[in-house]
C-alpha positions as CSV (number, residue, x, y, z in Angstrom):
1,X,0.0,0.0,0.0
2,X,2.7,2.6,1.3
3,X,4.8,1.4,-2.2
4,X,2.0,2.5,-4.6
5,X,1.4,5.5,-2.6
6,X,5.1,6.3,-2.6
7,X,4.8,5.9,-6.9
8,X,1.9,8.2,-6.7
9,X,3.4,11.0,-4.4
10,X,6.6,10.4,-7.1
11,X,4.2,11.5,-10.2
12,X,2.8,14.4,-8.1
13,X,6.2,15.4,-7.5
14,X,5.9,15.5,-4.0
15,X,9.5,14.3,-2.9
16,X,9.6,14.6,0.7
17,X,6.3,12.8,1.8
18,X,7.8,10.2,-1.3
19,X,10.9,9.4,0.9
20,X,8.9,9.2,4.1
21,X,6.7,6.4,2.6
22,X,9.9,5.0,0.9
23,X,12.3,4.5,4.0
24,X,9.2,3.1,5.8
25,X,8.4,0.4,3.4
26,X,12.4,-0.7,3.3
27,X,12.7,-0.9,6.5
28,X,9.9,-3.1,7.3
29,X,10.3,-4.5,4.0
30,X,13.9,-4.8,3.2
31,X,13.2,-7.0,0.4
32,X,11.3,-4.6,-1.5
33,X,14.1,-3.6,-4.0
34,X,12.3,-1.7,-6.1
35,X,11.4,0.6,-2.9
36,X,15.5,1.7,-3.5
37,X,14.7,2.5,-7.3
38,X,12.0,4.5,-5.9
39,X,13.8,6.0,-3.5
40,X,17.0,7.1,-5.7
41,X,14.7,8.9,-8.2
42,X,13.5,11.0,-5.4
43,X,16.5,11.9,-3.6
44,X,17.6,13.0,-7.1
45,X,15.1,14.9,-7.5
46,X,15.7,17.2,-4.2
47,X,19.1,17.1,-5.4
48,X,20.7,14.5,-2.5
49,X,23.0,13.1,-5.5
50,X,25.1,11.0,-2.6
51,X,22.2,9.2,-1.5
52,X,20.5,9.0,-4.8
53,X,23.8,7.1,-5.8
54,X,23.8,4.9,-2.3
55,X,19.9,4.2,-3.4
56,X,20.8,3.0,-7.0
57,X,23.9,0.7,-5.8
58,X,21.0,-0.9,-3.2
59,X,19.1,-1.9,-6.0
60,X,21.5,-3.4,-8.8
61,X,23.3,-5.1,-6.1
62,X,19.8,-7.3,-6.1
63,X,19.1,-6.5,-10.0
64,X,22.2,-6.2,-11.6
65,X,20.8,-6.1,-15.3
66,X,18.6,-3.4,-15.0
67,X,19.6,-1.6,-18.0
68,X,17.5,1.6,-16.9
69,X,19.3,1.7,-13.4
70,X,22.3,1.5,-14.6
71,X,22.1,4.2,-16.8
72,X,20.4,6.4,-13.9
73,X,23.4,5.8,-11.9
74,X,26.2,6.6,-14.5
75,X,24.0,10.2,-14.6
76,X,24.2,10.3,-11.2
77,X,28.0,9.9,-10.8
78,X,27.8,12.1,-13.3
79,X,26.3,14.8,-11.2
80,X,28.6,14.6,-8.1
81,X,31.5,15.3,-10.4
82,X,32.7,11.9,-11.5
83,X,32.1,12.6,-15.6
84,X,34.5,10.2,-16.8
85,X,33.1,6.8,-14.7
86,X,30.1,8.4,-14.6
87,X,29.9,8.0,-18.9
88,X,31.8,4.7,-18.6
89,X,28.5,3.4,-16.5
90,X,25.8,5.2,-18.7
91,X,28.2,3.1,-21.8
92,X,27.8,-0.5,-20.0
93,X,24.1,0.2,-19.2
94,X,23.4,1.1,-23.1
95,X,24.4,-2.5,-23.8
96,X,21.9,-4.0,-21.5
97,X,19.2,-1.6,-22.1
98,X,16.9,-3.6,-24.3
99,X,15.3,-0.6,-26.6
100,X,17.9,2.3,-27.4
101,X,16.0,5.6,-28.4
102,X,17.7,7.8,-30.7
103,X,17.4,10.2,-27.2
104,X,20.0,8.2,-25.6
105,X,22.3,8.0,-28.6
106,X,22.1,11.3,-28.3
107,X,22.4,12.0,-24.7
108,X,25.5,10.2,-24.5
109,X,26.7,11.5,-27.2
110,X,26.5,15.0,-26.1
111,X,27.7,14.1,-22.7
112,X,30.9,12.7,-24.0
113,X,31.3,16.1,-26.3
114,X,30.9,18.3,-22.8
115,X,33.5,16.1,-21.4
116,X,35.7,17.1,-24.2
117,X,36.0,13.5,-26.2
118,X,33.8,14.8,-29.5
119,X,35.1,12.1,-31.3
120,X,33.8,9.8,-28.7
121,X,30.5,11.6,-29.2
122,X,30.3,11.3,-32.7
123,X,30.8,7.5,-32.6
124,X,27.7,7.1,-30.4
125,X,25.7,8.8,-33.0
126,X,26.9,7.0,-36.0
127,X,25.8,3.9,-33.7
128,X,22.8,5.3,-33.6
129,X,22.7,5.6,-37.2
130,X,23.6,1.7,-38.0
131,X,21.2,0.7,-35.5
132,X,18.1,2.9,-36.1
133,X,18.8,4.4,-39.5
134,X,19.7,8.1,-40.8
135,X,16.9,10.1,-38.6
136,X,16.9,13.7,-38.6
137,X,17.7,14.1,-34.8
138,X,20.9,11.6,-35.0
139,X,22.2,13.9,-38.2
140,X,21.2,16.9,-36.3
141,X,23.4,16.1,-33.0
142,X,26.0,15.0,-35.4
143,X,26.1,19.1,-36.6
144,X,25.7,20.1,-33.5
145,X,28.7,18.0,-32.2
146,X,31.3,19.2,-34.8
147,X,30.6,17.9,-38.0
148,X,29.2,20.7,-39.7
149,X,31.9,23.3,-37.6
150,X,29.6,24.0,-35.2
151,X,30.6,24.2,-31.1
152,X,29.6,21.4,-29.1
153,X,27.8,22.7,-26.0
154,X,29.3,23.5,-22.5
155,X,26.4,22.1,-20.4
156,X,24.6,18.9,-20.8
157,X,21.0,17.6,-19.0
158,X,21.1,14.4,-18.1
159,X,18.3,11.5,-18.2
160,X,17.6,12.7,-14.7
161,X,16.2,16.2,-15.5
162,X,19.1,17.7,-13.6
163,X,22.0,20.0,-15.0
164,X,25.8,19.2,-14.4
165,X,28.5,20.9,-16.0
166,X,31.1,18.5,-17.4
167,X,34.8,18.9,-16.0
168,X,37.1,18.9,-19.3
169,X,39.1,16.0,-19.9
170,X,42.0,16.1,-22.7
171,X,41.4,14.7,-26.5
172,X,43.5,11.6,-26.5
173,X,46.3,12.3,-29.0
174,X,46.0,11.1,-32.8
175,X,44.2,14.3,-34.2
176,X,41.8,14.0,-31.8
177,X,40.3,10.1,-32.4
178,X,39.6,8.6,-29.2
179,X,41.5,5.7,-28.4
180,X,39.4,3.0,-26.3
181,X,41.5,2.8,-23.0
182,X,40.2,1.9,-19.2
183,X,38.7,4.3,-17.1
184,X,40.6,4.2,-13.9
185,X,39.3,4.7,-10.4
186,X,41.6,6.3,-8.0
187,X,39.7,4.6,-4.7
188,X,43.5,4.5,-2.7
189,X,46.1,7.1,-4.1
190,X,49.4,6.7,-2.8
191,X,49.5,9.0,0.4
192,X,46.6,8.1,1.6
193,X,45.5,8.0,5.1
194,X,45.4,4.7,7.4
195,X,44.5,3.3,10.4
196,X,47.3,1.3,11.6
197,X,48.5,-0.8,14.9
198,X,51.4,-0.2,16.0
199,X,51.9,-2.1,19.4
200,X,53.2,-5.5,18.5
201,X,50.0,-7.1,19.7
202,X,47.6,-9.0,17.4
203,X,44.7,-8.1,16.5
204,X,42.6,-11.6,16.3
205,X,41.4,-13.2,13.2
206,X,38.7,-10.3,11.8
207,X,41.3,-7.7,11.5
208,X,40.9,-7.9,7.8
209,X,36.8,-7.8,7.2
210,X,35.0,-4.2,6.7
211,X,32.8,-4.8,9.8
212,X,36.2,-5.0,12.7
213,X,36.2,-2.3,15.2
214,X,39.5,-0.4,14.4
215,X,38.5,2.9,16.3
216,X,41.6,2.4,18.8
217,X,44.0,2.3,15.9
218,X,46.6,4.9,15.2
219,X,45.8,7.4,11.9
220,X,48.0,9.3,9.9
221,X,49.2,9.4,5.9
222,X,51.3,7.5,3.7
223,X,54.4,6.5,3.7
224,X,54.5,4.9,7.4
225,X,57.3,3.6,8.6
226,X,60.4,4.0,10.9
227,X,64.4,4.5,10.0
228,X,64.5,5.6,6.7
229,X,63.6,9.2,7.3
230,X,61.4,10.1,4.4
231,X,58.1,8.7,6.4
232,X,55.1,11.2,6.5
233,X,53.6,8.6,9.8
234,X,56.2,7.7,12.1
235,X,55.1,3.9,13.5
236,X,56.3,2.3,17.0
237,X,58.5,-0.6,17.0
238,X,58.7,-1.3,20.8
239,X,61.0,-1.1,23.3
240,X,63.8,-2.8,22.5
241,X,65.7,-1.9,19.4
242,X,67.1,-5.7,18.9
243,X,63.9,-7.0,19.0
244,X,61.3,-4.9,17.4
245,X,58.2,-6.1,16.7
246,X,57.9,-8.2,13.7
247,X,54.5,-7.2,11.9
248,X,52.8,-4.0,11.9
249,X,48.6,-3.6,10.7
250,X,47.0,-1.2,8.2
251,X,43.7,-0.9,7.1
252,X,41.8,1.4,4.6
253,X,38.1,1.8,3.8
254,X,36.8,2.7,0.2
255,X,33.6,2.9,-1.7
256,X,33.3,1.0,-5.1
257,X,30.4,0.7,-7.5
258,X,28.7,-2.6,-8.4
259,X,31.7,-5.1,-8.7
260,X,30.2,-6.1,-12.6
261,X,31.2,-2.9,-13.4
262,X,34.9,-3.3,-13.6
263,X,37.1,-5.1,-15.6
264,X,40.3,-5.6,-13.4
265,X,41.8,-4.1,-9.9
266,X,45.8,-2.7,-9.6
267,X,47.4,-2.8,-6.9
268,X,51.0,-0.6,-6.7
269,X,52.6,-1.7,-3.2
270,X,55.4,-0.4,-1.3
271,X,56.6,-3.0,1.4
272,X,59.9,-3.5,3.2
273,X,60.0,-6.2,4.3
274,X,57.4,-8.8,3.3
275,X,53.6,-8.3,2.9
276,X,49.8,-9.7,2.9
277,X,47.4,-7.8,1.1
278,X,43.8,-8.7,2.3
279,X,40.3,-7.7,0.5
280,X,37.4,-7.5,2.1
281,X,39.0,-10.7,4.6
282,X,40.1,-12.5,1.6
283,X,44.0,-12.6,1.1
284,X,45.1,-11.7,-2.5
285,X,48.5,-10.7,-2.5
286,X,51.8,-12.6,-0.2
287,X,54.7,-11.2,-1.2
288,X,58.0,-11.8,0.3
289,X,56.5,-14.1,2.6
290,X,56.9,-17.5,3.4
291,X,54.1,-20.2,3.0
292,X,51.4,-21.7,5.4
293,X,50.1,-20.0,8.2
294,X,51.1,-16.2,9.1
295,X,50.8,-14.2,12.2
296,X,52.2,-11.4,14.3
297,X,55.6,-13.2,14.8
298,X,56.2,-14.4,11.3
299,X,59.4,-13.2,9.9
300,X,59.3,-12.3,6.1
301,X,61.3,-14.7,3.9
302,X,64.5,-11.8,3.5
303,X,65.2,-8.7,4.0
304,X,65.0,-5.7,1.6
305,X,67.8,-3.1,1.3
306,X,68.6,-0.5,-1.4
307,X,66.1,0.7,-3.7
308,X,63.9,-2.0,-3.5
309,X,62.8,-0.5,0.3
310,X,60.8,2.2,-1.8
311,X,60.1,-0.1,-5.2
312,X,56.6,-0.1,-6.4
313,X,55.2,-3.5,-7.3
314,X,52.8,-3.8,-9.3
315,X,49.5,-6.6,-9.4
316,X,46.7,-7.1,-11.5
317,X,43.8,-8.5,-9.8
318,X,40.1,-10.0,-10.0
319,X,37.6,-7.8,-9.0
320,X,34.9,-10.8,-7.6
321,X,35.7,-9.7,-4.1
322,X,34.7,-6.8,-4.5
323,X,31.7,-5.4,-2.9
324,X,28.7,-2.8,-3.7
325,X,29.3,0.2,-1.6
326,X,32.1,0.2,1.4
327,X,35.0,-2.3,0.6
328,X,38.5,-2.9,2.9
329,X,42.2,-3.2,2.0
330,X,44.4,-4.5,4.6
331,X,47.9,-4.9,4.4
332,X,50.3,-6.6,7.0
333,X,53.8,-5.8,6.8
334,X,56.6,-8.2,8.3
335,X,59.8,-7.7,9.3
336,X,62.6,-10.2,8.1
337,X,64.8,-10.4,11.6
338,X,64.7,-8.4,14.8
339,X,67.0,-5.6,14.6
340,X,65.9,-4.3,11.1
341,X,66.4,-0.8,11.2
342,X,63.6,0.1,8.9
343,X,60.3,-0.7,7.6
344,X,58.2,1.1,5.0
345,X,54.6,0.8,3.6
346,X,52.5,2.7,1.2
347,X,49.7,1.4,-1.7
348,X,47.6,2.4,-4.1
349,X,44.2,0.6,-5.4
350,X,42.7,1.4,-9.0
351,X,39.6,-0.2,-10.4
352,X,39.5,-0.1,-14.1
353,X,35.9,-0.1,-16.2
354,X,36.1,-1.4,-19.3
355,X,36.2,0.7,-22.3
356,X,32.8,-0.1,-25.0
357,X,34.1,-0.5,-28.5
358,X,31.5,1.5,-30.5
C-alpha cells in the first residue's frame, strides 16, 4: 500500500512525503528492492546526489541487469563530479538496455562532447545511425557536435532532469580520435590515510573484514614507517631496538560501485619487508612471505635493502571480491629479523571499467 502511494506521491512530485513512505516500506520491508529504485529517483530529485547514488547501488546489487538503473546511476555519478566513470557506467548500461532511443544515442553523445572527447561523441551517433537508420535528430546532433563546424555545447542535461556541468578532460592524441582505454578509479592514491596498529599485539582473526572495530588504531598518511627518514607517519616498533616487533597492521576503507562494473583491480605496493594484502578478509596478495600459516611473529622470507625499500610493485587482480558500496584493504607488513632498522609501507588501489568498442 505505502509502495503505490510512494509511486503516486513520485508522479505528483511530491518528494519529501515520497521518501517518508519510501524508507518506511524498506525498512519493514527490506526485500522490496524496487522501494530503493524508488527512492533514488527522489533523492535526485531534491538534489541529494550521494544518496541517490547509495539508493541506486542498493538496488542493482539485487538486480544487476537493470539496464535503466544502470544508466540512472552513470548520470548520477555524473552529477557529483565523476564525468568520466560516470559516462563509462551510462556506456555498459546502453548494452543491456533492451530498446535504445535515438534520445540516448544522443544523450550520451553529447555528454561525452561536454567532457571534451567529441570524437567519442560522434561514434555514439553513427551507432545510432547503424542501429536505427539516418533520422533527422541523429544527423542533427552530429552538426551540433562538430561535423558541420559548429561548437559542441558547454552544459549537458542528463536522463535525470538535472544539469551538471562537465569537467574537461583532454582529447586523446592522434588528431583527436579517441583511443578506447580503461577508465581508472583512483579509490586508494598513494598518500593516503590509514588506520594502523602499532603495538606488537595482534589483533585476532577479523582484523581484515570491513565490519572489525579499528576505532583504537593509530591514523596518519602515507608513507609509514620507521628509519628511513622520508616517512610522513612515524610507526612504533617497541621497546627494544634488537627486537622490534615483527608485523605492523593497516587498514583502509573505500567505496566501489557494483563489482560487474569493472574489468580488473591494480594494486601498486610499497613494502619492506614482506607483505599480505587482504580484500574484504580475503587474502590476495603474499609477497616476500613464506608459506602456510602467518601471524604477528612471522618473519618475512628476507630482508629488503637499497632501492627495492621504496620499489613499487605492481599486481593485476580479479575484482569478484569486490563489494557494492564500502570495501576494505588490509595490508600486514613483516619484518625479516629483529634488529631491522627500517620498515616502509605505502599502496595504491585502481579499479578499471572497461572501455565499450562503439
Amino acid at each position: 500500500m505505502l509502495l503505490n502511494r510512494a509511486s503516486v506521491l513520485l508522479d505528483l512530485a511530491r518528494w519529501e512525503e515520497a521518501c517518508a513512505d519510501l524508507l518506511k516500506v524498506l525498512k519493514d520491508h527490506p526485500d522490496r528492492v524496487e522501494g530503493h529504485a524508488l527512492l533514488a529517483r527522489a533523492y535526485t530529485a531534491l538534489g541529494r546526489r550521494e544518496l541517490a547514488r547509495e539508493q541506486w547501488l542498493l538496488f542493482l546489487a539485487a538486480r544487476p541487469g537493470a539496464g535503466e538503473a544502470l544508466w540512472r546511476l552513470g548520470c548520477v555519478q555524473a552529477e557529483l563530479g565523476e564525468v568520466l566513470s560516470g559516462l563509462m557506467i551510462m556506456e555498459r548500461a546502453m548494452e543491456r538496455l533492451p530498446r535504445r532511443s535515438p534520445g540516448r544515442f544522443l544523450e550520451l553523445a553529447e555528454a561525452w562532447a561536454d567532457a571534451g572527447q567529441t570524437a567519442r561523441g560522434l561514434q555514439w551517433i553513427d551507432r545510432g545511425t547503424r542501429e536505427l537508420g539516418s533520422l533527422a535528430s541523429l544527423r542533427a546532433g552530429a552538426e551540433r557536435l562538430g561535423r558541420s563546424s559548429q561548437s559542441p555545447p558547454s552544459v549537458h542535461r542528463v536522463a535525470s532532469g538535472l544539469p551538471w556541468t562537465a569537467q574537461s578532460a583532454p582529447v586523446p592524441p592522434n588528431q583527436g580520435v579517441f583511443q578506447p582505454r580503461p577508465q581508472s578509479i583512483d579509490w586508494i592514491p598513494l598518500g593516503a590515510t590509514w588506520r594502523y596498529l602499532d603495538d606488537g599485539s595482534d589483533p585476532g582473526p577479523l582484523w581484515t573484514s570491513p565490519g572489525f572495530n579499528d576505532s583504537g588504531w593509530g591514523v596518519g598518511p602515507a608513507q609509514l614507517g620507521y628509519g628511513d627518514g622520508d616517512e610522513q607517519t612515524v610507526v612504533g616498533y617497541g621497546p627494544d631496538p634488537s627486537n622490534k616487533y615483527r608485523t605492523t597492521y593497516f587498514r583502509r576503507e573505500f567505496q566501489a560501485l557494483a563489482p560487474s562494473l569493472y574489468g580488473t583491480l591494480r594494486l601498486r605496493l610499497m613494502r619492506d619487508d614482506g607483505a599480505v594484502v587482504y580484500l574484504n578478509g580475503a587474502e590476495l596478495v603474499r609477497d616476500n612471505m613464506p608459506s602456510g600459516a602467518i601471524d604477528s611473529q612471522t618473519f618475512a622470507s628476507q630482508a629488503v635493502g637499497g632501492a627495492a625499500e621504496s620499489q613499487l610493485y605492481e599486481f593485476v587482480l580479479d575484482p569478484d571480491l569486490l563489494l557494492t558500496g564500502s570495501n576494505l584493504l588490509a595490508v600486514e607488513i613483516h619484518q625479516a629479523t629483529p634488529s631491522s632498522s627500517d620498515i616502509s609501507f605505502d599502496a595504491a588501489l585502481v579499479g578499471e571499467i572497461p572501455v565499450t568498442v562503439v
